[in-house]
RODREN-44140 format. One record per residue: residue in three letters; y, z negated, x of N, C-alpha, C, O in turn. Coordinates in steps of 0.02 Angstrom, whole numbers, plus 50000, padded with zeros to 5 digits. Atoms other than C-alpha are relative to their C-alpha. Layout:
BEGIN
ALAYZXYZXYZXYZX/...
This chain:
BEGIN
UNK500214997850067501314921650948500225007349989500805008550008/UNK499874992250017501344941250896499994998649943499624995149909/UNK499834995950076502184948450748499995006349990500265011150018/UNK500204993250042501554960950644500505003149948500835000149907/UNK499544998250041502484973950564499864999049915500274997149873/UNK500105002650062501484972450406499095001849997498745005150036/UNK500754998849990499624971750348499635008550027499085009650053/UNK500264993049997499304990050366500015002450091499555005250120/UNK500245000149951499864989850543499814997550037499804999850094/UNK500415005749982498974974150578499215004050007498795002950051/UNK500504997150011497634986150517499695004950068499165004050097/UNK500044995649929497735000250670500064997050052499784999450102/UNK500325003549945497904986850784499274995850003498914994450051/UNK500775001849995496354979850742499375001050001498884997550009/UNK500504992050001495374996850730499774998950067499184998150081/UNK499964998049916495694997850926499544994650029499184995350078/UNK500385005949950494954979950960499245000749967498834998050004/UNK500604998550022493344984550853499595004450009498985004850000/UNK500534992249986492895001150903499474999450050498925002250046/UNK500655001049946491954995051062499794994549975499414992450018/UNK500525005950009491234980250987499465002649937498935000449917/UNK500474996650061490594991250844499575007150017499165009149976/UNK500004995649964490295006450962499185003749968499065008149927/UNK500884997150052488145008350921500004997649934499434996249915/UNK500455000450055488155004550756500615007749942500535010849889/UNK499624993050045489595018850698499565004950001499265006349949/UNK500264993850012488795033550745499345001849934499365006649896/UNK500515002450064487215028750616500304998249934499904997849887/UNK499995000450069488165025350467499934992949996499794990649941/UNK500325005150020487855008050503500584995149976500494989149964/UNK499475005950013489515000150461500325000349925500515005749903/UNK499545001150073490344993350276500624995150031500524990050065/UNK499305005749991492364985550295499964998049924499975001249872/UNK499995004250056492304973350176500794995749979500854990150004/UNK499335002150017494164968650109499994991849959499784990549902/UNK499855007350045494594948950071500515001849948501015004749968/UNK499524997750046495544951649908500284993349992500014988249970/UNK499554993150024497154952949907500125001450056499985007150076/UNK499724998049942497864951050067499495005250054499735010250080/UNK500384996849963496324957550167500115008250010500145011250064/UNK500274991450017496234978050070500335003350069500095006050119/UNK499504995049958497664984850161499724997650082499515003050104/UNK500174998049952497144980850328499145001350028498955002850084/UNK500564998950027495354982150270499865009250004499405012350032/UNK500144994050008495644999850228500455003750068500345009850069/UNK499874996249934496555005850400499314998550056499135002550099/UNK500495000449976495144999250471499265005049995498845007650031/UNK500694993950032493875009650376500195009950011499805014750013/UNK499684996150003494955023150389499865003950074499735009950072/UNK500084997149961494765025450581499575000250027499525003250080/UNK500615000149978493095021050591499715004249973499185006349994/UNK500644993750018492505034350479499564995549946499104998149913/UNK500795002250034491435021450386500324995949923500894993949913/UNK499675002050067491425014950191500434993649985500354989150025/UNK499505005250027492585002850122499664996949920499305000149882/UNK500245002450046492224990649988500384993149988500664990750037/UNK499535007150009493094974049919499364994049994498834996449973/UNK500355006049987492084956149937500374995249953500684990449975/UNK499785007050042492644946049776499754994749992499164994150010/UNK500345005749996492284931149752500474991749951501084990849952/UNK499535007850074492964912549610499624996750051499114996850084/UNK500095009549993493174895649653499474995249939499564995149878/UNK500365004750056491974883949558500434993350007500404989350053/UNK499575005750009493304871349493499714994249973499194994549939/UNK500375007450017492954852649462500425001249930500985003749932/UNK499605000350050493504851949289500364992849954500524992949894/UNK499765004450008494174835349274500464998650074500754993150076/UNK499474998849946495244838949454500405006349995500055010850017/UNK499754995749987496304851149448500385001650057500894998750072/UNK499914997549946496474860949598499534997450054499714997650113/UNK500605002049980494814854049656499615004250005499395004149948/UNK500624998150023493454865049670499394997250050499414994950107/UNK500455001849927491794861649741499385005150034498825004350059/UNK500384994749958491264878249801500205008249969500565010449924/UNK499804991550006491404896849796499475005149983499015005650025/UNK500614995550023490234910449701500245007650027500825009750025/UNK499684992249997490264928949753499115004949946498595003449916/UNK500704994350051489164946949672499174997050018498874995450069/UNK500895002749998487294941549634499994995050013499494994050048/UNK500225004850030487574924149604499994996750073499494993150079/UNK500265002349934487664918749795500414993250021500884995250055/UNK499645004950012488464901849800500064996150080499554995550114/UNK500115005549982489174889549926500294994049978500784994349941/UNK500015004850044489184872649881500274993750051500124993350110/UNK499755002749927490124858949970499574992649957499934990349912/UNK500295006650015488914842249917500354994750002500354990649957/UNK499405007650034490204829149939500485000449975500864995649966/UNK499395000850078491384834549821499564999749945499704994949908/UNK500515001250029489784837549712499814991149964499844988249910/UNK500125009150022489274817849736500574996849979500554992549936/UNK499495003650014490944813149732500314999749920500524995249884/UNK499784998750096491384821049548499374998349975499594995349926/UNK500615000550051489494818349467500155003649961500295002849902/UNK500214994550058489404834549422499325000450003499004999450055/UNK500695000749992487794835949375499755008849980500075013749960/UNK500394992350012486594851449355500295006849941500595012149944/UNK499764998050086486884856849170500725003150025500775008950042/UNK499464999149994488724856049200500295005450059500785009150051/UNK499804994849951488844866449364499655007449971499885013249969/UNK500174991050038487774880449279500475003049958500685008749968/UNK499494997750041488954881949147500555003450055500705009450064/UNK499154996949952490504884549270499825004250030500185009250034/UNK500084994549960489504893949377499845007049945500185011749966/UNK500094996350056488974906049223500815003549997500955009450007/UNK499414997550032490804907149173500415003750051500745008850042/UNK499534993749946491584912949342499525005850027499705009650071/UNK500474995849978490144923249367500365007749960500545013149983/UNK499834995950048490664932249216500655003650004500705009549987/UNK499494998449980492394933549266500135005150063500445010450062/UNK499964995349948492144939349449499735006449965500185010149946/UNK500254995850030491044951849372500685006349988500815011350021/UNK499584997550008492444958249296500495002250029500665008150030/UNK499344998249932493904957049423499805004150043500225007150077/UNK500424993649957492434968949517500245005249965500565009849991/UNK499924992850029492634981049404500585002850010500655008450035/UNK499364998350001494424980949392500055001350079500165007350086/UNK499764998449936494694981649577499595004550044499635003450105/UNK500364996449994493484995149605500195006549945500065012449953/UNK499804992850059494005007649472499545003549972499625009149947/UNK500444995650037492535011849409499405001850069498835004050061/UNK500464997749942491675014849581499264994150005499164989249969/UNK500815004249996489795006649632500284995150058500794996550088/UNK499955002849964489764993149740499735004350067499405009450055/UNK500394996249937489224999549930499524994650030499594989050052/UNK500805005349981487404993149968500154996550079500505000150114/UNK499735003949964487634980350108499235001850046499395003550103/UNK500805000249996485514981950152500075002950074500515007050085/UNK499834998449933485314984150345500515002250030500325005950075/UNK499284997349979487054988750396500534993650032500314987950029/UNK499525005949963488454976950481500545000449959500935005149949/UNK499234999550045489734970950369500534995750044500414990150065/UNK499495004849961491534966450462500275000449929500315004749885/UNK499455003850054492534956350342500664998350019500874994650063/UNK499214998749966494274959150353500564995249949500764995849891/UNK499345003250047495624945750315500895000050005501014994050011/UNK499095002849986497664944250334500194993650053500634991650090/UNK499955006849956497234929450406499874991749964499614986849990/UNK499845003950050497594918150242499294994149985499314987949983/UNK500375001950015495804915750202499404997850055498804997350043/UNK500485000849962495074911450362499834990849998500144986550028/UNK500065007850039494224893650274499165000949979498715004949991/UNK500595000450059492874888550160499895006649990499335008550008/UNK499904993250030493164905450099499905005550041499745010750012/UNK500414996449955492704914650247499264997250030499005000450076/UNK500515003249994491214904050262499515003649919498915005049913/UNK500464999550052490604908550097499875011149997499365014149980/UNK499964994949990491044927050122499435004950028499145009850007/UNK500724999649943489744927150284499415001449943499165006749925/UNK500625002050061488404919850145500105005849966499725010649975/UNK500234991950074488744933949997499635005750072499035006450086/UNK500184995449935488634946550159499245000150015498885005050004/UNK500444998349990487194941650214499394998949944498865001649961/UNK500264998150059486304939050039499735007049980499225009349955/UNK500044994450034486634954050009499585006850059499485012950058/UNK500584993149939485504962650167500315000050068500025000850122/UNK499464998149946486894963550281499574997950086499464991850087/UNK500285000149964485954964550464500534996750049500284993150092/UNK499675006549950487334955250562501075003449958501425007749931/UNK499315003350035489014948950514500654999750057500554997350112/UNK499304999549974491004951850578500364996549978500034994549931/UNK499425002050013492394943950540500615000250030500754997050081/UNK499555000249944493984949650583500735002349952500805006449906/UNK499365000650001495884946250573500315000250039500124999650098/UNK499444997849952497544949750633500004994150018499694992950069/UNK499885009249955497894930750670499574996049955499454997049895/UNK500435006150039496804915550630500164994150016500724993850042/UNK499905007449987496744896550654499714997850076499215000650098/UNK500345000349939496474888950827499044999949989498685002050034/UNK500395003749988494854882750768499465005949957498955003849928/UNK500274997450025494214897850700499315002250026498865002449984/UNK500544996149955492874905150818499514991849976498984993349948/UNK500655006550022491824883750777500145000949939499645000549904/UNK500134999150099492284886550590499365003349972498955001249932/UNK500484993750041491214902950559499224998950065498835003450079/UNK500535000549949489894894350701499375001849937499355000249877/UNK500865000150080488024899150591500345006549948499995010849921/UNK499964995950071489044909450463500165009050051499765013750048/UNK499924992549972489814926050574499784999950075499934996350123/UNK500174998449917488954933650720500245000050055500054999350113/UNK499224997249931490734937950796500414999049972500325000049912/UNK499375001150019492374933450765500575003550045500645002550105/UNK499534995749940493844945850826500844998749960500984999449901/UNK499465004750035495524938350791500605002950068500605000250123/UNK499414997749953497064947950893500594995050015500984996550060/UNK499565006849993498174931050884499824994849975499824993949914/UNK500035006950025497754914050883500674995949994501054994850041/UNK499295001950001499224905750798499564990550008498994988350004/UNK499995009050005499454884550814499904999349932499825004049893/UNK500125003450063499234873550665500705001649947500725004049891/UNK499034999150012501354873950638500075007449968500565009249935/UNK499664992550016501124893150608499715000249934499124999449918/UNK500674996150078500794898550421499915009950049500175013650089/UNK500264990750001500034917050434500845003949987501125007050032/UNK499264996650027501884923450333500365000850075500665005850093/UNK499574999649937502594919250508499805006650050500235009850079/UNK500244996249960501614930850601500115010949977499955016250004/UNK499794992050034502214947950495500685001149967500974998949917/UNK499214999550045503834953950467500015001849931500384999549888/UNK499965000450091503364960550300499384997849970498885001349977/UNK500565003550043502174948950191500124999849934500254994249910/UNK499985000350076502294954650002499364999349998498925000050040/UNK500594999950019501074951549892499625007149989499885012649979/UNK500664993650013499464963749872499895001049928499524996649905/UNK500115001050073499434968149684499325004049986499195008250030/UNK500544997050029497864974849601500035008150023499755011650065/UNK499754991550012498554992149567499875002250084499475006550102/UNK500034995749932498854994349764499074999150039498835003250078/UNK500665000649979496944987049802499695003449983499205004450019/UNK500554995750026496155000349673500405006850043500085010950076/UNK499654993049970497275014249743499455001650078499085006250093/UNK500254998649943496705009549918499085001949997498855006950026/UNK500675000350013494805007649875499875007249967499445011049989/UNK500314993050011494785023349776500105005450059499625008750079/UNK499924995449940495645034049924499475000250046499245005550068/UNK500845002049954494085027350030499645003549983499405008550009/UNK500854996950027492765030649925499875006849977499285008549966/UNK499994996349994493375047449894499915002750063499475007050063/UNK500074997849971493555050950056499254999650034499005005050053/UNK500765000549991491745045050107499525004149955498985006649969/UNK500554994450055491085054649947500105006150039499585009250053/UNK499804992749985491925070350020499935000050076500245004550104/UNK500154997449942491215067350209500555001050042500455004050094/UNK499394995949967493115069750265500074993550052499994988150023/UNK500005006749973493275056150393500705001450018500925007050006/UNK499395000949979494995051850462500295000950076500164998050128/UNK499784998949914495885058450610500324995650026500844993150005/UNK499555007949946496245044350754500595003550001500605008450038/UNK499095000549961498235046050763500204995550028500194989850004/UNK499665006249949499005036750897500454995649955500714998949909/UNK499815006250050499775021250802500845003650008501115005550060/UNK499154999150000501715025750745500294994350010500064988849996/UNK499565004549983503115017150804500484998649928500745002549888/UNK499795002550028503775005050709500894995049993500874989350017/UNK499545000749961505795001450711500324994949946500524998649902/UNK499205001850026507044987950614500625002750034500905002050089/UNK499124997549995508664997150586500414995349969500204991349927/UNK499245002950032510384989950541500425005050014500585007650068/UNK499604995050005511465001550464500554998249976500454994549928/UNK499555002050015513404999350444500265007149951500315012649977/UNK499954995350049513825010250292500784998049963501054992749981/UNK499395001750027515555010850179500154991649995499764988049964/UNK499765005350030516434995050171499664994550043499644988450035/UNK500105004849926515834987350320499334995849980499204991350019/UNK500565002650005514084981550230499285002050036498935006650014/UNK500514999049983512714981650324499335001749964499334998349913/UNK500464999550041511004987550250499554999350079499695000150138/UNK500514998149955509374986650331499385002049983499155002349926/UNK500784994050036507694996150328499354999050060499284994250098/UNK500535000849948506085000250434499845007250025499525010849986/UNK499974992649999506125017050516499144999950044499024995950090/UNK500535000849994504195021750538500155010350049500545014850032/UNK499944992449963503965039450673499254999950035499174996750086/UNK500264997649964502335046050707499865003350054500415004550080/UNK499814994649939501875057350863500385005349967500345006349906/UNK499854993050031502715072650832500065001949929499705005849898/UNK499915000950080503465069850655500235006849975500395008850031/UNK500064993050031503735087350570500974999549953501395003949948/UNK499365000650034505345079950467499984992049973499464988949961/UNK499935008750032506055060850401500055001549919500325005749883/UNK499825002750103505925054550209500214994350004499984989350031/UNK499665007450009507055042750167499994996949923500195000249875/UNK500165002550063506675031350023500474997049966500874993449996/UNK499325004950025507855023949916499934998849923499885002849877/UNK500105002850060507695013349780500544995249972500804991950017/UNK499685001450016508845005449666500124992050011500664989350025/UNK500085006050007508304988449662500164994950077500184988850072/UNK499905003949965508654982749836499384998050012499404993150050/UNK500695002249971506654980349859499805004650042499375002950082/UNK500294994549957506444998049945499464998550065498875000450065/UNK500455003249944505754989850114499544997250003499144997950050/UNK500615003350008504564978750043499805001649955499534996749930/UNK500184996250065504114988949899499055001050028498875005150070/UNK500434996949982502244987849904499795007950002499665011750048/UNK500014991449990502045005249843500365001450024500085003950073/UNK499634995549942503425011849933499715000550051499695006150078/UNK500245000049937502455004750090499335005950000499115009650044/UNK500874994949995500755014450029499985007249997499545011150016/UNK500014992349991501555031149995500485001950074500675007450095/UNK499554998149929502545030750158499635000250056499835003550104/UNK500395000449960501045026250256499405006550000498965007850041/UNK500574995249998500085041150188500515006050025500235010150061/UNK499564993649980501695054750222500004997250074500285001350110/UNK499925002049943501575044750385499435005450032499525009850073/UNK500544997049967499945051350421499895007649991499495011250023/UNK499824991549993500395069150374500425001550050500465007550061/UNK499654998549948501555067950516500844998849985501264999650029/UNK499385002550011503125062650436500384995049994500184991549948/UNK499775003849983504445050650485500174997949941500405001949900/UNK499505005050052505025036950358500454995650012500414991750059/UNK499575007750014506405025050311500104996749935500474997549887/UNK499845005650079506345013550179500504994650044500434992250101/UNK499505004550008507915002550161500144996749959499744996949912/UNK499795002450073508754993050042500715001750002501134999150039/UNK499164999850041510394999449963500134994350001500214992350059/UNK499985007950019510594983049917500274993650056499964994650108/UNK499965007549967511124966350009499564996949954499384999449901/UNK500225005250049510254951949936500434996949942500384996449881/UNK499445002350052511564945249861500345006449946500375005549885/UNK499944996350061512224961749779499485001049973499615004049921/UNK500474994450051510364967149709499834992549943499414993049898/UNK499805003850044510774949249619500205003249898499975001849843/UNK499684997550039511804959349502500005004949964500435009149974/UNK500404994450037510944970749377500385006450004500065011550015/UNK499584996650004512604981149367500165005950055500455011350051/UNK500024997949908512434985649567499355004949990499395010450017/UNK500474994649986510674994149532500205005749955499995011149974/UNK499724994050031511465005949409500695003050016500975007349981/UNK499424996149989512985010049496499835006550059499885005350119/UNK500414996049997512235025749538500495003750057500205006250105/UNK499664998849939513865031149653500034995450064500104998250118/UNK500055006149956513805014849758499365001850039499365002350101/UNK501004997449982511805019849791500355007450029500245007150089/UNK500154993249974512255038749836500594998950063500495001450118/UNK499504998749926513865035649960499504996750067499514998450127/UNK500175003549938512715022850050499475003150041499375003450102/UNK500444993049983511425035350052500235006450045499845009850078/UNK499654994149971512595048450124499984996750086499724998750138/UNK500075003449933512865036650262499584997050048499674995650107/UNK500595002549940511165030250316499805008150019499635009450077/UNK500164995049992510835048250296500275004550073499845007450106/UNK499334999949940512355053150446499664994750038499574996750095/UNK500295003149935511565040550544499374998950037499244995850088/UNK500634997649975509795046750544500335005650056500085005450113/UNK499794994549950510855062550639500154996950065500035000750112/UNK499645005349957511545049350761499554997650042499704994050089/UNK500495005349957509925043950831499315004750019499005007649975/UNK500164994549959508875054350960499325001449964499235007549960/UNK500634996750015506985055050878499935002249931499365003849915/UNK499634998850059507785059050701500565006350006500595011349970/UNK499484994550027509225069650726499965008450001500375012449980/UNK500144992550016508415086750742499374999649956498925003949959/UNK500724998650077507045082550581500195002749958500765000549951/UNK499855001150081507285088250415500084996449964499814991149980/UNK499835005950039507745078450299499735000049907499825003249856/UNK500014997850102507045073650132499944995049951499494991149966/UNK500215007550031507115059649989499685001349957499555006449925/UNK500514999250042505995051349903500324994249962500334988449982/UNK499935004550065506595042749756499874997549952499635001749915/UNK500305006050023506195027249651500504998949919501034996049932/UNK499755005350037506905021849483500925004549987501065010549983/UNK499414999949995508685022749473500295001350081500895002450091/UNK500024996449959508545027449640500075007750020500425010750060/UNK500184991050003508085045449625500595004449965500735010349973/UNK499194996550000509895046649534500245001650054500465007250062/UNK499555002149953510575041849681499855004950073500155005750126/UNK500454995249928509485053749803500375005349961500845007149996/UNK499744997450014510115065449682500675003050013500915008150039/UNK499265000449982511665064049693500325000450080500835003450097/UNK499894999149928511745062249877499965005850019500415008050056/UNK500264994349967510865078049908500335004149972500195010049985/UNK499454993950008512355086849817500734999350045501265002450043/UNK499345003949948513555078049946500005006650052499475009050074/UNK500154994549945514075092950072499994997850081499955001550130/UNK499785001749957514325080650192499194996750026499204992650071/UNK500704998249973512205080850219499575007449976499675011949935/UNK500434992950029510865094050212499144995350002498814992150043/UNK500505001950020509465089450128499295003849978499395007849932/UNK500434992350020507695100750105499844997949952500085000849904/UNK500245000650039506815091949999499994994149967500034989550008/UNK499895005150012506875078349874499304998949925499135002849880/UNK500465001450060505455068549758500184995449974500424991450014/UNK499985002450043505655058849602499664995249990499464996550047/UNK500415003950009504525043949562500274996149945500584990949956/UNK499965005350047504715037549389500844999149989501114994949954/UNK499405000650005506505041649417500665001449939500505003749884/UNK499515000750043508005041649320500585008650000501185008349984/UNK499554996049991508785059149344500745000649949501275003049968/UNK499635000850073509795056849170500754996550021501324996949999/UNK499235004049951511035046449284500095004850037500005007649983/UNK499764996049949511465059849415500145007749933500105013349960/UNK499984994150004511735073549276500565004850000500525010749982/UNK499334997449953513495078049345500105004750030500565008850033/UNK500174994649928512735087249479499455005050008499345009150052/UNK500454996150011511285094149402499905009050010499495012950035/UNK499954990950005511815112549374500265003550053500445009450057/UNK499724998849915512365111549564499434999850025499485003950071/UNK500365002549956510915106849636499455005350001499165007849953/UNK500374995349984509895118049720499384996450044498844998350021/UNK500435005849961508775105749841499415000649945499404998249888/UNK500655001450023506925109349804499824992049972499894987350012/UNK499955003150031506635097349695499314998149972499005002949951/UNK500704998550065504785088349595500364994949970500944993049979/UNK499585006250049505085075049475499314999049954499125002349906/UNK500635002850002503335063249472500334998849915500914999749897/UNK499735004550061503335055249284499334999149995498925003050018/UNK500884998650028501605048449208500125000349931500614999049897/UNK500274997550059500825053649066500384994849922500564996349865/UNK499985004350048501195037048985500804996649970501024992449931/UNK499155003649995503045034549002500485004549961500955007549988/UNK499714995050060503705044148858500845001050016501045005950048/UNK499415000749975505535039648877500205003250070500755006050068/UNK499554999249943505925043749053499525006650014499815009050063/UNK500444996150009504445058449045500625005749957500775010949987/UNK499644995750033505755067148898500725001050041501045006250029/UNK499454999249971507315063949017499985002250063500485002650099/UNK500104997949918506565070049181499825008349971499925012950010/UNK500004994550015506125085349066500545006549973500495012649969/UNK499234998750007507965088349015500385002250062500645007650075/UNK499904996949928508425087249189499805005550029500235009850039/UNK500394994549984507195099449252500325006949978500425011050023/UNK499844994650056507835113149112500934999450039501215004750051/UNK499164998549964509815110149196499845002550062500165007550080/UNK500005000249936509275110449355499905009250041499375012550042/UNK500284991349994509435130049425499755003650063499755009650076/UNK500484998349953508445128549581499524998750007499334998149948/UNK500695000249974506695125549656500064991149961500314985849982/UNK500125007250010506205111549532498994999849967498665004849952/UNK500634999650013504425106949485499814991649966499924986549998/UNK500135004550041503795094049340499384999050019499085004250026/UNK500455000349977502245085149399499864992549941500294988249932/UNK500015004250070501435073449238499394996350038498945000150055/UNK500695004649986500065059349302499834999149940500234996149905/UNK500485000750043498715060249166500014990049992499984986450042/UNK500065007750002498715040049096500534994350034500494988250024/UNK499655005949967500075031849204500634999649958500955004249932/UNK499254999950018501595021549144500465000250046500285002550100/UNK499275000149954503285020049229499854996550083500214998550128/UNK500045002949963502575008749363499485004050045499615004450105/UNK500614997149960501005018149429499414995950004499124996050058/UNK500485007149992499785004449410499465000749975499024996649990/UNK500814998050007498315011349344499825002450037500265004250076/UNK500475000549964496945015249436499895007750029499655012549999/UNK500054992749991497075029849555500695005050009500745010450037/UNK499564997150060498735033749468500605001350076500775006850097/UNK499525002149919499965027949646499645006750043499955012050050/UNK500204997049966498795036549747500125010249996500105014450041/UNK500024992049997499005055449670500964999650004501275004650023/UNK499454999049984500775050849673500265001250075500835003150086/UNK499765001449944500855049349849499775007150029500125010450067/UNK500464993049987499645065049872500415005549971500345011349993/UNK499584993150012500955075749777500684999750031500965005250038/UNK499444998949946502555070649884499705001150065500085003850105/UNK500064997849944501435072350034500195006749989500805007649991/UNK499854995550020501325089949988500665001849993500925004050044/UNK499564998150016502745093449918500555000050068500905004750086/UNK499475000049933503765087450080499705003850057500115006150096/UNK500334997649939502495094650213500325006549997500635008850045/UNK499814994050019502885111850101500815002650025501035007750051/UNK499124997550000504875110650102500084997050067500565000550084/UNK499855002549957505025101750259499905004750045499355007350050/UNK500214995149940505305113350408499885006050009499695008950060/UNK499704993750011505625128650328500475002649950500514999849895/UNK499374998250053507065138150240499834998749933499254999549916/UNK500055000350071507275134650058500045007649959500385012749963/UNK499894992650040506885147249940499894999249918499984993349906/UNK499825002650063506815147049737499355002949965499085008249980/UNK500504996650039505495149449618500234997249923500684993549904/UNK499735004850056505295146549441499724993549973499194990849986/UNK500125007750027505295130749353499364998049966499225001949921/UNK500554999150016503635124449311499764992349989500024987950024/UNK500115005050012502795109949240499164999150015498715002749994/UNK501034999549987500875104249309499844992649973500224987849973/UNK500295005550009499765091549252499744997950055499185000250062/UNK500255002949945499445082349414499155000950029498945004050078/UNK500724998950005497495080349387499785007550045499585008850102/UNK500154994650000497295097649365500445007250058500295011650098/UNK499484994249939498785107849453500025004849970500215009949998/UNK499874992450047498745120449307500514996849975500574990749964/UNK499495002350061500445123249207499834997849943499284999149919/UNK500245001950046500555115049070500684999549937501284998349945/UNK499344999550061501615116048903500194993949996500654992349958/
């Protein structure tokens, strides 16, 4: 059985096994990656990503028996395309009347959950073209059976299906429904899917519109994606003050330019979906990551532990000293990217003399805790906030105004504290790329203090 580091690089390994089976129909424009939502997007969109070709999500409701709960007896997707399993049908006497209704009502719903997980974008016309349908693995069922059906409803000239791992019995499941089935591990019955990936968080909305808009921009704008050889992927264990171990995921492209180390308060850093989505895009600018967790499990128990804002920066000092310690790291730059009550703590570290730090970004962070060290700190500096987060928006602007080196206020138009609107993650990740590509790998130098509206990139009062 193979384990995956997580959906995304489930994703680049599964690019590699598709490219020759998809070989004549790329060059034509002829291919749509179709994402099973939730788990599917993310390796949905590395897929689309190195093929060059559009991305799109495949929603789809359960038609529930409404006198069973947790029954349904079939699955609807866009334009009304139904399958229908007949002996649950006979078995409940649902009758005509009654299935229109239900089907009406989730119609209405998917409808909706389209919109939302699309951001406003068009669906991508399916009409002579080859749609591969990309799952996690989760949904390879009924539900990839009905998938096939919307697909080819919808024009689709021949049908894919493909996951990181599936069920032995997958290739006679999708017999009639997918043309091809490409499945990089067949697990046993004994295996759930979770087994097969070291990190399996959930897929939240927010990170599915992020990914879907990054796509469809990039297909609007003709920019296709440069093949990079797949980065190596490492579990560390780090022994830090006090003899606690922490651990993380140290991610190193070819020829990484400088490391960002992430650090978040909460002890989720590692499995932080967004953490994973903006680390995977500074990945592909050429820069090395580590997300960790400060945290043990058992201390991020203890609300008191994510605000002890010195506890977070010594341990920081020390994973930091042991990036130097280790041969494809210790001559990078160094730079953090900070989270929350985190971004104190990066703070604060990066006034420690006992590292050198170039550059450091903010996310929604808390600088208001590190302001000790503020009028010390010289470390190029941005400090993300959105538009919508009033509170920590007026205390990252306080900061800024102490701070008497290279700092820069960057405001997301509409987002709150979390990043979860639509789009909103994604420019966050697009202004620490930047920002670290900039400071990373050359001398620091000072400008003045300046506040931009993200969107736009003009100052702004």
């Amino acid at each position: 059985m193979r384990v995956f580091t997580d959906r995304y690089g489930a994703g680049v390994e599964l690019a590699q096994c598709l490219e020759p089976v998809l070989e004549p129909d790329v060059d034509g424009g002829g291919v749509v990656v179709l994402g099973m939502p939730r788990g599917g997007m993310p390796v949905a969109f590395e897929i689309a990503e190195r093929l060059e070709a559009p991305l799109d999500v495949l929603p789809m409701r359960h038609l529930d028996v409404p006198t069973r709960p947790g029954l349904y007896y079939g699955t609807i997707g866009e334009g009304g395309v139904r399958l229908v399993d007949d002996a649950v049908v006979r078995e409940c006497h649902l009758g005509d009347h009654e299935m229109a209704q239900i089907e009406a009502k989730q119609l209405a719903a998917l409808r909706r959950r389209a919109r939302r997980m699309r951001g406003g974008h068009a669906r991508v016309p399916l009409a002579g073209r080859v749609a591969v349908i990309v799952d996690d693995g989760t949904s390879l069922d009924a539900t990839a059976q009905a998938a096939c059906r919307i697909a080819r409803a919808q024009g689709a000239r021949r049908v894919i299906v493909a996951a990181p791992t599936g069920p032995v019995d997958v290739e006679k499941m999708l017999t009639g429904y997918a043309d091809q089935v490409v499945c990089l591990d067949i697990r046993g019955e004994s295996y759930p899917v979770r087994s097969e990936y070291r990190h399996f968080s959930a897929v939240s909305d927010g990170e599915m519109v992020a990914l879907l808009d990054r796509a469809t921009r990039r297909s609007a704008n003709g920019v296709g994606a440069a093949v990079a050889p797949t980065p190596r992927y490492e579990e560390v264990e780090v022994v830090v003050v006090g003899d606690t171990t922490v651990t993380g995921l140290l991610t190193t492209p070819e020829h990484p330019i400088g490391v960002v180390v992430f650090v978040h308060g909460s002890g989720s850093s590692r499995n932080s979906p967004r953490n994973r989505l903006v680390a995977r895009i500074l990945n592909q600018a050429g820069l090395a990551t580590l997300l960790f967790d400060l945290l043990t499990p058992e201390e991020a128990h203890n609300r008191a532990n994510v605000y002890d804002v010195d506890l977070l920066a010594g341990r920081l000092v020390d994973v930091t000293g042991w990036l130097r310690n280790q041969s494809t790291t210790s001559s990078l730059p160094v730079g953090y990217f900070g989270v929350s009550t985190g971004a104190a703590a990066a703070l604060v570290a990066a006034a420690d003399s006992r590292v050198a730090v170039r550059a450091i970004v903010s996310r929604g962070g808390r600088p208001d805790l590190a302001d000790r060290v503020l009028a010390r700190l010289t470390v190029p500096t941005l400090l993300i906030v959105g538009g919508r987060d009033h509170v920590v928006l007026k205390l990252n602007r306080q900061a800024q105004a102490a701070m008497p080196g290279t700092c820069q206020l960057a405001v997301v138009p509409g987002a709150t504290h979390l990043f979860e609107e639509a789009g909103t993650l994604e420019e966050v990740a697009d202004l620490a790329r930047d920002w670290f590509v900039e400071h990373l790998g050359r001398q620091r130098g000072v400008c003045q203090p300046a506040e931009v509206t993200a969107q736009s990139g003009r100052s702004s009062s």
